[in-house]
C-alpha positions in Angstrom: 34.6 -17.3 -42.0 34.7 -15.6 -39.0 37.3 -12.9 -38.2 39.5 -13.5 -35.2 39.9 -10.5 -32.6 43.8 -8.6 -33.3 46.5 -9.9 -30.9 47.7 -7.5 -28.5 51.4 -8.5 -28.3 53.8 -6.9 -28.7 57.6 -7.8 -29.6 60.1 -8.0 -26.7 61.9 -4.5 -28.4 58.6 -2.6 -28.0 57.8 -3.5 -24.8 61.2 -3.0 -23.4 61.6 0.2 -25.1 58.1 1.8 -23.7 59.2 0.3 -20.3 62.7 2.6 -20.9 60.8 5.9 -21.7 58.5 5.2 -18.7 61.7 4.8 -16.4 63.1 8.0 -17.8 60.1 10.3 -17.2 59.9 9.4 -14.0 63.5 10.1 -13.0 62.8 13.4 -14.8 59.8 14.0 -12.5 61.7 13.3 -9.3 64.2 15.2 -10.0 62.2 18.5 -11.0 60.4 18.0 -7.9 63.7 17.9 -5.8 64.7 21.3 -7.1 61.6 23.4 -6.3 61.8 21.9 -2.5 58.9 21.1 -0.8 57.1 24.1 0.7 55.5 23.7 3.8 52.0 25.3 4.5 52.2 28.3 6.7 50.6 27.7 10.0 48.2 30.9 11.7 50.3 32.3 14.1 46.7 33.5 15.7 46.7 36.4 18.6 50.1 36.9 19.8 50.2 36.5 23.9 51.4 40.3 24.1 48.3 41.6 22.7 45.9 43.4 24.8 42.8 42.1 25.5 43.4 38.6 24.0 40.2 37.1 25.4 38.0 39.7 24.3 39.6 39.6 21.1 39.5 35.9 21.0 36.0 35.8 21.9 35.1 38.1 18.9 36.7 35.7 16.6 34.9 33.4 18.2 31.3 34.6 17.8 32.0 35.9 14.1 32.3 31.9 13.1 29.5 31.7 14.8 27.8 34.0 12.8 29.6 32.5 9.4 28.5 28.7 10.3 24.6 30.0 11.2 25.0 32.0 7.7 25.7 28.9 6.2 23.2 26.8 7.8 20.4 29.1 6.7 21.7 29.0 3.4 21.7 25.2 3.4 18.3 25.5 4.6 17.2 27.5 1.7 18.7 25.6 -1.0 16.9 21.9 0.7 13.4 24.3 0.5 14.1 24.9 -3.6 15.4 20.9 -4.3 11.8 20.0 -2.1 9.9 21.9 -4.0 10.9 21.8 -7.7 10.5 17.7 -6.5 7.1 18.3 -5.5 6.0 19.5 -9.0 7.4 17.1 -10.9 5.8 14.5 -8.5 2.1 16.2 -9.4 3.0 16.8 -12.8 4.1 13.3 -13.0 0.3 12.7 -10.7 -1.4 14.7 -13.1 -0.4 12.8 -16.1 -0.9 9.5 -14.8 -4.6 10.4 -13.8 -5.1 11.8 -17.1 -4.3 7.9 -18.3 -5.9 6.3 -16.2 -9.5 8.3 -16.7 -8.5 7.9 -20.5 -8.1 4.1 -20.1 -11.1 3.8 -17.8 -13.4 6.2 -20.9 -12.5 3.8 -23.4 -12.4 0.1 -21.7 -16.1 0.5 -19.9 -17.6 -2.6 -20.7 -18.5 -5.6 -19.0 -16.0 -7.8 -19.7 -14.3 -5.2 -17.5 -16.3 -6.2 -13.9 -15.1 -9.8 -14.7 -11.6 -9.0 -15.1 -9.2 -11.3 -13.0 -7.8 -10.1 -9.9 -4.1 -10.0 -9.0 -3.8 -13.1 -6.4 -1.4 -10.9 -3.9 -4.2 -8.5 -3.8 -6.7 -8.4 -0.6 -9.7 -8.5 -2.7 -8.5 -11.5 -4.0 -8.2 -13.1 -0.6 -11.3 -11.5 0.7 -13.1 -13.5 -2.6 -11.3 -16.4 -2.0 -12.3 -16.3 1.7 -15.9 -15.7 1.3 -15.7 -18.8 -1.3 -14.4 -20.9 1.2 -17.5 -20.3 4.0 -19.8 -20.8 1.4 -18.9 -23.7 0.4 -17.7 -25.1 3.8 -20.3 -27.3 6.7 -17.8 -26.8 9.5 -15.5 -23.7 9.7 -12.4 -24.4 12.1 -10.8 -21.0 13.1 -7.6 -21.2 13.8 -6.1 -19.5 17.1 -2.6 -18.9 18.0 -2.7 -20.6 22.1 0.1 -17.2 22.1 -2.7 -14.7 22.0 -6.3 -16.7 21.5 -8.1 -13.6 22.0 -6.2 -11.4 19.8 -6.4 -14.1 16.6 -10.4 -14.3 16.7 -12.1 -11.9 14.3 -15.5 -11.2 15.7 -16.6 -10.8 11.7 -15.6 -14.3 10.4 -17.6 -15.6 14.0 -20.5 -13.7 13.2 -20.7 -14.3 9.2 -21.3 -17.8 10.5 -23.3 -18.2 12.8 -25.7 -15.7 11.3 -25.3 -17.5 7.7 -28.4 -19.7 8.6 -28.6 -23.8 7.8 -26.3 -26.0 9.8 -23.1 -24.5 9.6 -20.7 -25.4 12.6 -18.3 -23.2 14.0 -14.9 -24.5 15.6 -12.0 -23.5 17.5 -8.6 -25.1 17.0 -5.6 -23.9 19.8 -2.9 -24.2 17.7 0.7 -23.6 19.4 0.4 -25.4 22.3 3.7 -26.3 22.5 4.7 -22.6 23.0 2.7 -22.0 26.6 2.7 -23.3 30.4 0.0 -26.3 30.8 -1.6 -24.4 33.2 -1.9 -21.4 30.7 -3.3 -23.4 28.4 -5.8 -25.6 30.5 -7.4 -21.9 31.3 -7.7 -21.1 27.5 -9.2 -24.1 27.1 -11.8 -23.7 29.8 -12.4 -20.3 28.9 -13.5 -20.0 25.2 -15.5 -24.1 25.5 -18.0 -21.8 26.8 -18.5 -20.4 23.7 -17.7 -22.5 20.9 -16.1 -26.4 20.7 -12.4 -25.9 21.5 -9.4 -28.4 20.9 -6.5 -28.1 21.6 -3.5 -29.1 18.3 0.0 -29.0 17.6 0.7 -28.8 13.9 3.5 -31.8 12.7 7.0 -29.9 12.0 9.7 -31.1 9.5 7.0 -31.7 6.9 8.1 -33.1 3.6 6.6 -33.7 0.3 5.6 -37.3 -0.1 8.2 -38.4 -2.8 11.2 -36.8 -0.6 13.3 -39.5 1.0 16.5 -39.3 3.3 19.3 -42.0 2.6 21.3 -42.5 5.9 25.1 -43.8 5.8 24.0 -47.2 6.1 21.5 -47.2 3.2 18.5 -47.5 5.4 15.5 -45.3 3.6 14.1 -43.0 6.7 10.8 -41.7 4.9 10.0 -38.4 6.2 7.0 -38.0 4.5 4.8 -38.8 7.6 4.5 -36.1 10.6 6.4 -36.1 13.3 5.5 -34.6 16.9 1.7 -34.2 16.2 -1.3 -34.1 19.1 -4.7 -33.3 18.5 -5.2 -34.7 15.0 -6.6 -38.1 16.4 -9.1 -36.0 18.3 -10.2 -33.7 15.6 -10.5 -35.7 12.9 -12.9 -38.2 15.2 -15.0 -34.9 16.2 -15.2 -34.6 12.3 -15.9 -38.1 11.6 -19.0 -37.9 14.0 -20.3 -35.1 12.6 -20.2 -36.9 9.2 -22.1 -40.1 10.2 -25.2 -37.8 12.4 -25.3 -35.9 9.3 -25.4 -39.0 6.9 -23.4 -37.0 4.0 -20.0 -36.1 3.0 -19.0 -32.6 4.6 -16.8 -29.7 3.8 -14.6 -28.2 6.4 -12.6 -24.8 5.6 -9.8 -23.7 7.9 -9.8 -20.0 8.5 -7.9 -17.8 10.4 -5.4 -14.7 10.4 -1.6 -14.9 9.0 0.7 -17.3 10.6 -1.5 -19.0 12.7 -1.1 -22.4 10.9 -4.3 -23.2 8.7 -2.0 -25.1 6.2 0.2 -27.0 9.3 -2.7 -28.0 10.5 -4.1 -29.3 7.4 -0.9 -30.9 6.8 -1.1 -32.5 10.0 -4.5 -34.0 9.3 -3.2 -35.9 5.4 -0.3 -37.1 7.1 1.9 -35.3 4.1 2.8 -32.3 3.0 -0.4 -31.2 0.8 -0.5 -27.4 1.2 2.5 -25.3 0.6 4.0 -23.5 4.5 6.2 -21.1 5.3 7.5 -18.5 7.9 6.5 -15.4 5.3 2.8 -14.0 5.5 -0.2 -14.8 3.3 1.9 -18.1 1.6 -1.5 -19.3 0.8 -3.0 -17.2 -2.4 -6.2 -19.1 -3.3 -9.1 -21.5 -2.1 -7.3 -25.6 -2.3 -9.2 -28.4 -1.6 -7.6 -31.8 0.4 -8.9 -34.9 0.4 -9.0 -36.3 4.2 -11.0 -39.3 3.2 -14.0 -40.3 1.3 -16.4 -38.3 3.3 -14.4 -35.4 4.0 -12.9 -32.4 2.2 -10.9 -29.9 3.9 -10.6 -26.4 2.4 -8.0 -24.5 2.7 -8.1 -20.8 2.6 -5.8 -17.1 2.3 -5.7 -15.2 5.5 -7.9 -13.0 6.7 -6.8 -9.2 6.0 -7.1 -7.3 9.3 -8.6 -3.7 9.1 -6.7 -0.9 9.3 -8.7 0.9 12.4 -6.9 -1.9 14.5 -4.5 -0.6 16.9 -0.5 -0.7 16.3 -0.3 -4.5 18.1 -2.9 -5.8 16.0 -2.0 -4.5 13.0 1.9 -5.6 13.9 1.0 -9.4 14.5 -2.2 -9.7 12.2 -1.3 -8.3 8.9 -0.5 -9.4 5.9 3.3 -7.8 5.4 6.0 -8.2 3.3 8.8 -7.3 5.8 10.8 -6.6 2.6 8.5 -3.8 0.8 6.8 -2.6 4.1 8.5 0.7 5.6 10.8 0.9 8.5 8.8 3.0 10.4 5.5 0.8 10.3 7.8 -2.2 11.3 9.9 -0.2 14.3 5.9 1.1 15.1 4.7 -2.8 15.3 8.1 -3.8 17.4 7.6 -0.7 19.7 3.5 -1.6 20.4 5.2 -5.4 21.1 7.6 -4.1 23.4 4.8 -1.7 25.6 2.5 -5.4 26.0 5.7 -7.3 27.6 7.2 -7.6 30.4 10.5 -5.8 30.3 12.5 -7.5 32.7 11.4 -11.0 30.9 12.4 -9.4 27.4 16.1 -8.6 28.5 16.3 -12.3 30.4 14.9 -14.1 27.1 17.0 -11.9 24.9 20.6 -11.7 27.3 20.3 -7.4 26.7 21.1 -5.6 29.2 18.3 -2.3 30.4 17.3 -0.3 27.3 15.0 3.2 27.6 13.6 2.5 24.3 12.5 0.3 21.4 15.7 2.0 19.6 18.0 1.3 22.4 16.5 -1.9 22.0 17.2 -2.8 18.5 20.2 -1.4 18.5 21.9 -3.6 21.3 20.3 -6.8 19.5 21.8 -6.3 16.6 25.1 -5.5 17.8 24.8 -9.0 20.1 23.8 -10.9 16.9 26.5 -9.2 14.5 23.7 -7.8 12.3 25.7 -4.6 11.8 26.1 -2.0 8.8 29.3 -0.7 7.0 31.9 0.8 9.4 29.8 -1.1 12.6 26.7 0.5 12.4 24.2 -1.5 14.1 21.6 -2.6 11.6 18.3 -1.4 13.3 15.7 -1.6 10.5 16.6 -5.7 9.7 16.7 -6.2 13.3 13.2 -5.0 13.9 11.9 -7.1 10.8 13.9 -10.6 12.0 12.1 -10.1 15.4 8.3 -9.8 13.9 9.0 -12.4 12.2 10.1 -14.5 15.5 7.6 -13.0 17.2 4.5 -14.4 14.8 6.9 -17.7 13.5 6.9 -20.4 16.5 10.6 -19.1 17.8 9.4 -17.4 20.7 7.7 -18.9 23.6 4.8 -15.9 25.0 1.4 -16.5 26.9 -1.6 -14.1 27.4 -3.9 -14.1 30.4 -7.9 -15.0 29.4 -10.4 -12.5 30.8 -11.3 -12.4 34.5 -15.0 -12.3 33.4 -16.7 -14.2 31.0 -18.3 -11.9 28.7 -19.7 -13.1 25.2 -19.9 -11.0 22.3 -23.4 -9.6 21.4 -23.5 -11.6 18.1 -23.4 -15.1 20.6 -26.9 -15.9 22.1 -27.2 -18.6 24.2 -29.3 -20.1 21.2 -26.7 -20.2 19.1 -23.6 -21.1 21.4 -26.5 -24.6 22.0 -26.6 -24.9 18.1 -22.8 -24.7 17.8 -22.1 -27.3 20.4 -25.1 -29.9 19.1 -23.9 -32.8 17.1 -20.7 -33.3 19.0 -19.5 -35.5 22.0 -18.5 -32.7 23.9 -17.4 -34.8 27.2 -15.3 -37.0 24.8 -13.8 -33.7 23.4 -12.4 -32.7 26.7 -11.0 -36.0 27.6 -9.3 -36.0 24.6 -7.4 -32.6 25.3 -6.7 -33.5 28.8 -4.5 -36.3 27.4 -3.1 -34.5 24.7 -1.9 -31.0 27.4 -0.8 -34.2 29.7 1.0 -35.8 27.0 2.3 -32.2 25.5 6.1 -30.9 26.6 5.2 -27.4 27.6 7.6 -24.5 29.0 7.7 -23.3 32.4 6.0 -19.7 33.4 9.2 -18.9 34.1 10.6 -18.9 30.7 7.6 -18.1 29.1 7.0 -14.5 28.6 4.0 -12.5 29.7 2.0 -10.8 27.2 -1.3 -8.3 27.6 -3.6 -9.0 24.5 -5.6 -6.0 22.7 -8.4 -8.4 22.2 -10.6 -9.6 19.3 -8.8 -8.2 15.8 -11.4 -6.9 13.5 -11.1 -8.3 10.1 -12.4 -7.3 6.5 -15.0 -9.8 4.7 -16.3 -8.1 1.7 -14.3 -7.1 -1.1 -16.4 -3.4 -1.4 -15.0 -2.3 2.0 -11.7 -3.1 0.6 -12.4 -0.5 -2.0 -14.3 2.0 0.2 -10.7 1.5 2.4 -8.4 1.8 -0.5 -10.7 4.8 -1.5 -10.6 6.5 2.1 -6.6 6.3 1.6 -6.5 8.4 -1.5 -9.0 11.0 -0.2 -6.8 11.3 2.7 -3.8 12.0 0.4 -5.4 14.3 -1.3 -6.4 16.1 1.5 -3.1 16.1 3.2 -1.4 16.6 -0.3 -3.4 20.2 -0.4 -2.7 21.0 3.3 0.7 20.6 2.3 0.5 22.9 -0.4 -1.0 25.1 1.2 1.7 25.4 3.9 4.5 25.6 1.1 3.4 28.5 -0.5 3.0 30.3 3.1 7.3 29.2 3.5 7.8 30.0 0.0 6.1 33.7 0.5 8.1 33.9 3.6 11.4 33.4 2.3 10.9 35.5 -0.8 10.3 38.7 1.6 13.0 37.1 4.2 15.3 38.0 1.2 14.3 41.1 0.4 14.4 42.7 3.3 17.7 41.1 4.1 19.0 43.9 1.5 17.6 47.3 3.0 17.6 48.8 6.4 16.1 47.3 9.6 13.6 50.1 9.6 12.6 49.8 6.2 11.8 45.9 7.3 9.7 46.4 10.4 7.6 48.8 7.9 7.1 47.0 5.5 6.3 44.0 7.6 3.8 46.0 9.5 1.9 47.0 6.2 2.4 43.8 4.0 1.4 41.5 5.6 -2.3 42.1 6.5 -3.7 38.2 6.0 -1.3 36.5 8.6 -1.6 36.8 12.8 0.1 39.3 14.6 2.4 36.7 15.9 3.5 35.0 13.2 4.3 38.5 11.7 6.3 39.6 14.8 8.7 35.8 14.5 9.6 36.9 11.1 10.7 40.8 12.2 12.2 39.5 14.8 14.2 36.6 12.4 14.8 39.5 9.6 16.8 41.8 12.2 18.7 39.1 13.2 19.5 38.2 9.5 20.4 41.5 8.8 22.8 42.1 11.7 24.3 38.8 10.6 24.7 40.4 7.1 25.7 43.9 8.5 28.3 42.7 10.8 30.0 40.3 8.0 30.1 43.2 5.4 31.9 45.2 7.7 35.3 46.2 6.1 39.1 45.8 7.8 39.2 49.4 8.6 36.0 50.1 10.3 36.6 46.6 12.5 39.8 46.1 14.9 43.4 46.3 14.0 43.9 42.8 13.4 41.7 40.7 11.2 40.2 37.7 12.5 38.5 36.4 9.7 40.1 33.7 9.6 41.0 33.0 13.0 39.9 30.1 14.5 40.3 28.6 18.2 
């Protein structure tokens, strides 16, 4: 049997009686407390008005708290150096040990089960093996463009692993977006990159739903929402693909490609009618290589994102990464906002936004979160939330932005005139452009005027092969070593410093200058001049604050304050 937890009642007598002796001690209390009075604390009467020279002896006062708070502050300073770097050696001892592990683990597990070892799906090798799986296997390739920034979303890597793969693999463009910029905008996109490669132009369905999910209104009716709503340019492409099927009398393979958020699985979504790949405003949704049946001749591939290199500039890197906004740090996100905010128009930010004029990004942030109430505890605004929200606005389809194309058509050396021929053989090209001329005329588009004006960086250099990857990754660590040993380097240089600082804060300011002449024979005549110079002022500090009541003035401002 189980035994039941002890009540805690207690009888009426108890309680009443505690409640008595509770009563009691606190009339004691009070009463105590009323005979020793309440004393007041004695206020500093300070320099009477009388007194001669008042200013000069206020002024005095002054400067010694001075001297106490800049004692203080040094000290401060000091004590931050010793928490940094007893820190620092428990980080590389803590380095050390896990190196010692790892080389221990990587001595005893060399095999070659080892090369075939699974990778971790969030990882870019993964994608970059998923992505080179997907070309392989693919006849047509369709990379995917934001009609936002065309130019900035094609990798001149993918387009050239391609075309230069041999057999008769097909590259095309797809201008996803359209909704999001002017007609006229997109007509000259449109005009502009047909040069090189087939273009058409697509809006991806919204309100997507999986095919069992139905909506029951009040009157019963079943609305399915399965199907897509609000989608142009699927008729179009899937008939481009169709025609390409029957002149090459086989089933094909087409893999959508493209950087984060530019809407590879909306579009493939778009083209089944249903919901078959997962979506979603976060980067890199899509982990691994899925296959979707169109039809009985076509297969469409979808694929992971492509992983932008790091040499890219701030913009690129901002709009084209794959980022957690989550785990990422603030200053690489508040460094992607700030290259966003140097490519825009500022006067067209502050209409779209309702802000008024801001000097910097952190003005910026700072009045947008206090206009959307994203604020911290006691009204702070929230400035590191803010900055994520608005990358994610500004790759998501919230925000309506429109690049100019180039004045001058220039191709990229990979692009011969041979191979821009082979790209555009096997499809109806004049029935292509017809087709996008309805679909921009049937389109709702913004006006210029609310559209905002954006200067693209140009192509975004992507990585293909998972070795550059590691030859990246590998880079990183050398530079941390590297930097890890500057630092080092520089610590024991501060740590020498302060350890004579100290000492010569105890003897004379002779003895100082002596010893600073002689000592210190490896470092420059300047730097050995700053510390003199810093050591005679420490000392006077010292000097002057050991100075006792008799030797100073007849009052005694020590602690005087004004």
């Amino acid at each position: 049997a189980e035994l039941k937890k002890a009540s805690k009642r207690l009888t009426c007598h108890k309680r009443y009686k505690i409640q008595k002796k509770i009563r009691e001690h606190h009339r004691k209390v009070r009463k105590e407390a009323k005979k020793r009075g309440r004393k007041k604390p004695k206020k500093d009467p300070g320099v009477p008005s009388a007194a001669p020279f008042k200013e000069e002896l206020l002024r005095e006062a002054e400067q010694r708290k001075q001297r106490l708070e800049e004692l203080k502050q040094k000290q401060k300073l000091n004590r931050q150096k010793e928490h940094e770097k007893k820190r620092k050696l428990e980080a590389k001892k803590n380095a050390a040990k896990i190196k010692e592990k790892a080389e221990g683990k990587e001595s005893s597990g060399k095999s070659e089960a080892k090369t075939n070892k699974p990778l971790d799906k969030n990882s870019k090798k993964s994608f970059c093996r998923e992505l080179e799986k997907v070309i392989e296997a693919s006849d047509v390739v369709l990379e995917v463009l934001d009609a936002r920034d065309p130019m900035g979303c094609r990798c001149p890597q993918l387009e050239q692993a391609v075309t230069c793969s041999g057999g008769d693999k097909k590259l095309l463009l797809v201008l996803n977006k359209i909704d999001l910029v002017p007609k006229e905008n997109l007509e000259k996109w449109l005009n502009y990159l047909k040069k090189e490669f087939p273009t058409i132009a697509f809006k991806s369905a919204t309100l997507m739903k999986d095919r069992t999910m139905e909506q029951f209104t009040k009157r019963r009716a079943r609305v399915d929402l399965s199907r897509t709503t609000e989608c142009f340019g699927s008729k179009c492409l899937l008939k481009l693909l169709q025609d390409h099927v029957r002149t090459q009398n086989k089933a094909i393979q087409v893999g959508v490609v493209g950087f984060p958020n530019v809407g590879k699985s909306s579009i493939i979504n778009s083209l089944k009618g249903v919901r078959a790949c997962n979506v979603g405003l976060t980067r890199g949704v899509t982990k691994s290589m899925q296959i979707v049946h169109i039809d009985k001749q076509t297969k469409i591939l979808d694929s992971p994102s492509l992983i932008a290199d790091p040499s890219n500039n701030a913009l690129a890197l901002a709009l084209r990464t794959i980022l957690n906004t989550e785990e990422t740090a603030s200053a690489d996100v508040l460094e992607g906002v700030d290259a966003i905010l140097n490519h825009c128009g500022k006067q067209q930010v502050m209409m779209h936004y309702s802000i008024p004029d801001f000097r910097n990004t952190e003005e910026f942030l700072t009045l947008l979160a206090q206009k959307r109430g994203m604020l911290k505890k006691g009204g702070v605004p929230d400035v590191e939330n803010i900055a994520k929200v608005l990358l994610c606005d500004w790759t998501g389809a919230k925000i309506s932005y429109h690049s100019q194309p180039p004045e001058s058509h220039r191709p990229p050396p990979y692009l011969t005139e041979d191979i821009t021929a082979k790209m555009q053989e096997c499809f109806n090209l004049k029935n292509l452009e017809a087709e996008n001329k309805n679909t921009v005329q049937a389109l709702k588009c913004p006006s210029p005027a609310s559209s905002i004006t954006f200067q693209s960086a140009g192509m975004t250099n992507g990585t293909m092969q998972e070795n550059k990857v590691i030859e990246e990754a590998s880079e990183c660590e050398n530079l941390e070593t590297s930097m890890e040993g500057e630092e080092d380097k520089e610590e024991d240089i501060t740590e020498s410093d302060d350890d004579q600082d100290n000492a010569e804060e105890e003897k004379d300011i002779r003895e100082v200058t002596r010893k600073a002449k002689h000592g210190k024979r490896q470092t420059s005549p300047t730097n050995s001049e700053k510390q003199i110079a810093e050591s005679e002022h420490s000392n006077s500090l010292s000097l002057s604050l050991d100075k006792t009541a008799d030797e100073d003035d007849a009052y005694d401002f020590n602690t005087d304050y004004v």
